[in-house]
Phi, psi and omega in degrees: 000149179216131189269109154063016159092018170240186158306150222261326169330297200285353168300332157282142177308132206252260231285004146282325183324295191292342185289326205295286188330301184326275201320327177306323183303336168311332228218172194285174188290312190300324185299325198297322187255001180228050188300309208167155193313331186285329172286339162302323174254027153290299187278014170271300152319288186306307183315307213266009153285344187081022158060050185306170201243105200291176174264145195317357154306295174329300197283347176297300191268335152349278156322319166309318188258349159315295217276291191326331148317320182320319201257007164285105158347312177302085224280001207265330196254012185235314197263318185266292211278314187298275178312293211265326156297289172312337149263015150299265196322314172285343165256028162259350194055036184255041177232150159285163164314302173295335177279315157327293179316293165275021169249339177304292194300337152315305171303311184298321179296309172308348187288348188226040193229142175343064171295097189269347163280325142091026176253344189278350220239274151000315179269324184305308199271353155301327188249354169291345160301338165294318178306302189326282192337320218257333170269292173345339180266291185224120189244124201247002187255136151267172191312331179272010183254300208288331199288322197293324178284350179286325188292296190322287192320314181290323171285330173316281190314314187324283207279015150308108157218074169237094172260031200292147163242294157248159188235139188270345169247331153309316156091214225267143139223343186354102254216298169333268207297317158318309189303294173317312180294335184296291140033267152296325165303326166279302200301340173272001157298095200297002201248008184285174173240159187297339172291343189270337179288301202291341188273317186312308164323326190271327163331268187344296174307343174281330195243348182279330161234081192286145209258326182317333204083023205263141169283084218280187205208349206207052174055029208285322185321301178330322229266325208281334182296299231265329160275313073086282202285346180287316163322313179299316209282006192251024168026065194249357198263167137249208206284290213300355160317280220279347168292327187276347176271341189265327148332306197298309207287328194263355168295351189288299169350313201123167182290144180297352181279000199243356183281141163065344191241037174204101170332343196251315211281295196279350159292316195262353153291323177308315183278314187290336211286313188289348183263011188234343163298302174297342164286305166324307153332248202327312190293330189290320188225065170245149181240349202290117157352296186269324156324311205274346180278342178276013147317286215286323162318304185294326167309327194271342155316301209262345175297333200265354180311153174272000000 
């Protein structure tokens, strides 16, 4: 749409925007994205553009109060705006590499900074899965940067043990699944080597039976499912692989003394029964080559559930 020949982006004041942002950057993340009502309904406009993409002056500090929305309590400022901008602006490709670069190393730091809130972490790791995407697509990490971001991802999902998922005043934080997705965008990535596939797999494997005992409630098995089938598909495995490995996961459970008679034993029979089921599912009406060598494992998993 366009008013008087420019775009409809520019009918919003740009320069209250940028003033605003600037001045936010100052300030700690969470204060920073929620300072006051003009940045809100500044960046409440830029939504209702469908988040048009400002021009490169513009976005430096834009991003800055984006990745600082991450770290809001608020889900209207962390999730519609904070998130759905910052993947607005990357699938639109409207970062250059170095600005990739430095918004990856931000996120990767929130990843080891205080979360008092216990959202920041979660979200960080939601949008370096866009970062992943955006080399995946078109690829800009050289090879010891994408090995580095695979080690990150995996150690993420490993040390998640915040499983809270949604909240009615909090909204999302589901730590698991964000972790998976990250995950899954490098596992769709052709340029991983198999060791690099196997640690993202095992990642998995950490969290598809979680040793805490937590019982998930908020699709996380699905999300965990999902690198999973990307892995099978780059058919770098054969059957008898993907059996010792699936072996392993009912082997996790726990001691056999411990069936039917330990709350933590039946929270993670509870989590494999649902991630070897969504596996089953997929593997089952998959024509995939590689997909199809994970059969015979998930049977013999679910057959060996107590």
């Amino acid at each position: 749409m366009s008013r008087g020949g420019k775009s409809w982006v520019h009918c919003i004041e740009w320069r209250v925007l940028l003033m605003v942002l600037l001045l936010c950057g100052a300030g700690v993340a969470e204060a920073a994205c929620a300072s006051g009502d003009g940045a809100r309904a500044a960046l409440l406009d830029w939504k209702r553009t469908g988040f048009a993409v400002p021009e490169a002056a513009r976005r430096v500090p834009l991003i800055a109060t984006l990745v600082d929305c991450l770290a809001s309590p608020d889900p209207l400022l962390r999730d519609g705006l904070g998130y759905e901008g910052l993947q607005a602006l990357l699938r639109a490709n409207a970062l250059s590499p170095d600005a990739l670069r430095a918004l990856r190393d931000r996120l990767v730091a929130m990843l080891a900074a205080p979360d008092r809130q216990g959202v920041t972490r979660p979200f960080a790791a939601l949008v370096l899965a866009e970062v992943a995407r955006t080399d995946r697509v078109e690829p800009w990490m050289r090879a010891d940067e994408r090995a580095g971001m695979v080690e990150r991802a995996a150690a993420y999902l490993v040390s998640v043990d915040d499983y809270r998922g949604f909240d009615k005043k909090v909204g999302w934080r589901h730590g698991v699944a964000h972790g998976a997705d990250w995950v899954m965008q490098l596992a769709m990535n052709p340029t991983l080597d198999r060791s690099q596939l196997d640690r993202l797999r095992d990642a998995v494997a950490a969290q598809a039976v979680p040793t805490s005992g937590h019982a998930y409630a908020f699709g996380e098995p699905e999300r965990l499912a999902r690198p999973l089938l990307f892995i099978a598909m780059r058919d770098l495995h054969d059957e008898a692989t993907w059996t010792t490995w699936f072996t392993a996961l009912t082997a996790s459970l726990g001691a056999p003394s411990l069936a039917w008679k330990d709350d933590a034993w039946l929270a993670r029979r509870h989590d494999l029964g649902a991630f070897l089921r969504v596996l089953y599912f997929e593997a089952d009406r998959s024509e995939d080559s590689g997909v199809t060598k994970l059969r015979p494992g998930i049977l013999a998993a679910l057959k060996a559930l107590p």
